[in-house]
N, C-alpha and C positions, 0 to 999 in steps of 0.2 A: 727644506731638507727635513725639517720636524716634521711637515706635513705628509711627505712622502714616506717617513720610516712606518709613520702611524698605521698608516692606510696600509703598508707590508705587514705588519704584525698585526691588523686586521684580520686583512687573508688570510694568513698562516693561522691563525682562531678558529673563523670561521669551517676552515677544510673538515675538521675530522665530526663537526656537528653534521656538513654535508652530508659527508660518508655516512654516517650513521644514521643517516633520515631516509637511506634507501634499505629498507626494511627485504630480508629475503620472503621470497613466494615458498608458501608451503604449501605440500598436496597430500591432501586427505581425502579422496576424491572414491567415490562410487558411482558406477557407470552400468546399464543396461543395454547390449547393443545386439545387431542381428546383421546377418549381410549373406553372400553368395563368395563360395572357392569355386573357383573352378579346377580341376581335378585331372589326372592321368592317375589310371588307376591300370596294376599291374600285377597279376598272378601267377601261381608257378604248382603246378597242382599235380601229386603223387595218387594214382587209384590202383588199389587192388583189388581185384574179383575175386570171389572165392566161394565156389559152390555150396549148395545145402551139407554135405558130407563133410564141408572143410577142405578140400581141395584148392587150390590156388590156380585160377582160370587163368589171369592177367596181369599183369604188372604197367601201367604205361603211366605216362609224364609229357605234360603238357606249357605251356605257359600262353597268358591271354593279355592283351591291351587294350585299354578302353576312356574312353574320355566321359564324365560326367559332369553332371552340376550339385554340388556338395550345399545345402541350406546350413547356418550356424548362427545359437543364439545363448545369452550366456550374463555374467554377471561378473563386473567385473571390480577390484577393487586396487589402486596404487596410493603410495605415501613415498615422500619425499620432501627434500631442502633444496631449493635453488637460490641459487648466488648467481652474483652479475654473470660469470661464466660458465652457469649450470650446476649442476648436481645432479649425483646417483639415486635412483628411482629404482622401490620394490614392489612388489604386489601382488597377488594371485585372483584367478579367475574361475570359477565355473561355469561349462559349456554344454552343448548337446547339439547332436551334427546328426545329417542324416544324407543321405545320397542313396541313387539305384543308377545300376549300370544295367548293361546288355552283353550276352556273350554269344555265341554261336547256337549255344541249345537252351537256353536258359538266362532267368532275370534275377540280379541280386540285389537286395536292399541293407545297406549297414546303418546302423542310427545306434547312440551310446550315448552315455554323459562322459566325461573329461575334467580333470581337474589340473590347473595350468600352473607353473612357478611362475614371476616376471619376473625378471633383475636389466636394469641397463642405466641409464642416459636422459637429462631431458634439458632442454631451453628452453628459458623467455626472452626472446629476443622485442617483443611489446608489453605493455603490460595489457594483462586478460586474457593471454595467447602464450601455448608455451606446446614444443615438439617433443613426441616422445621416439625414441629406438629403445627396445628391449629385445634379447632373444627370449624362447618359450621353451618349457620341456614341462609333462605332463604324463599324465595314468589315468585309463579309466576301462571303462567295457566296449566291446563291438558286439552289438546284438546282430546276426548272421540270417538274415531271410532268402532262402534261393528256391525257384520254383523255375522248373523244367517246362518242357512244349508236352510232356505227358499227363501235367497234373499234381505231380509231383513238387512236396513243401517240405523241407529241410531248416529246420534250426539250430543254430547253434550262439555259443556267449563265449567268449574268448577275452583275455586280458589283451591292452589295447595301448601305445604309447603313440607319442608324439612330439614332434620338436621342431623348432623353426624360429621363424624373425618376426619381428611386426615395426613398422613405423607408423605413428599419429600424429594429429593436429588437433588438439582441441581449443578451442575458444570458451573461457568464461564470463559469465556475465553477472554484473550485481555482486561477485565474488562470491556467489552460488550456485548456478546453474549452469551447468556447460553441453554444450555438443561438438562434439567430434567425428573426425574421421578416420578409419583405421585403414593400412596396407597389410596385411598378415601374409606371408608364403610360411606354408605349414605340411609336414611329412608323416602321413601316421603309419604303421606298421602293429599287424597281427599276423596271429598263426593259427587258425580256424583247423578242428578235427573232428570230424563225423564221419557218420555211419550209416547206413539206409540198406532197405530190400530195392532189387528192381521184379520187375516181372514174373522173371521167371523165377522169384525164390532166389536169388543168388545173393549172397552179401556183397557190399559199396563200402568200402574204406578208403574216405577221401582225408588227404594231407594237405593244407592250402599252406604258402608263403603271400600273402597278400600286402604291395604297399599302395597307397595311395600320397598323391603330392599333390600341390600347387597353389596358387597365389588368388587373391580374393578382394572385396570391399567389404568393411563393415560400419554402419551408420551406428553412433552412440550418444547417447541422454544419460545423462547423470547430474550430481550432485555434492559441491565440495563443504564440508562439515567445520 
């Protein structure tokens, strides 16, 4: 009976030493990564014409849908605490995207940088392996390239947001080195205004509502400090 209390009030000893030799994972983590969105991309475009004189030729209103392939590459940074049942994860990111679609008369190219908030979610359900969810929301520029079947090159800069999800995986190694994998679906929206001559002298006031959406892979290299 002495023998058996002892060996109780062993264990009951030993537990909280247990507990406390399972040390939380902390993320300090810088990442560099690149990948492919792929894209629906949709517009809603106000033109008015309006002669050398000033006179008001036209008025029309269009909308256009198109699918592209969106390139994205970017820098990324998170910190956080996990506990056996996870913890919340912050971080921000800088990005630069570029995409060209096709439309009935004409080709557009959008490319910008981006600057992203993270906030969410993450697990170690292994150790060296740990999931991330975060949503995204973010600011930056759309640099606006469009060039017609006439020759015709159009520029414009436009403020630029965005917002969406991402889930990842990363694996580290050494308790340094990591690579990951990201799922991002990402919504961006601008409102592009310009101006132009056509031919015959007339003035071009185009209005665009422009969004683009959709879901992607990104491959990522990084480094926990």
């Amino acid at each position: 009976m002495t023998a058996m209390r002892a060996l109780l009030v062993a264990v009951v000893c030993s537990c909280p030493l247990a507990i406390s030799a399972v040390e939380p994972l902390v993320l300090n983590d810088l990442r560099a990564g690149a990948g492919t969105m792929f894209d629906d991309f949709s517009s809603r475009t106000n033109t008015t014409t309006t002669s050398p004189a000033g006179t008001v030729l036209a008025t029309t209103s269009d909308e256009h849908h198109d699918d592209a392939i969106e390139f994205r590459a970017g820098i990324q940074y998170l910190a956080g605490t996990l506990g056996p049942g996870g913890g919340l994860i912050y971080g921000a990111q800088m990005a630069d995207y570029r995409a060209r679609f096709h439309d009935d008369t004409s080709t557009t190219t959008i490319d910008g940088p981006v600057v992203d908030a993270l906030a969410g979610y993450a697990v170690s359900p292994v150790s060296g392996f740990h999931l991330e969810a975060t949503p995204i929301a973010g600011i930056g520029y759309a640099f606006l390239d469009i060039r017609d079947r006439n020759g015709q090159v159009i520029g414009n800069r436009s403020l630029y947001i965005e917002y969406g999800f991402r889930v990842a995986a990363y694996a580290t190694i050494d308790d340094c080195w990591q690579i990951g994998l990201e799922v991002p679906f990402m919504v961006g929206r601008w409102r592009p205004k310009y101006g132009y001559l056509d031919g015959a002298g007339n003035h071009i006031e185009v209005s665009d509502k422009r969004v683009k959406s959709g879901g992607g892979v990104m491959l990522s290299l990084g480094v926990r400090f």
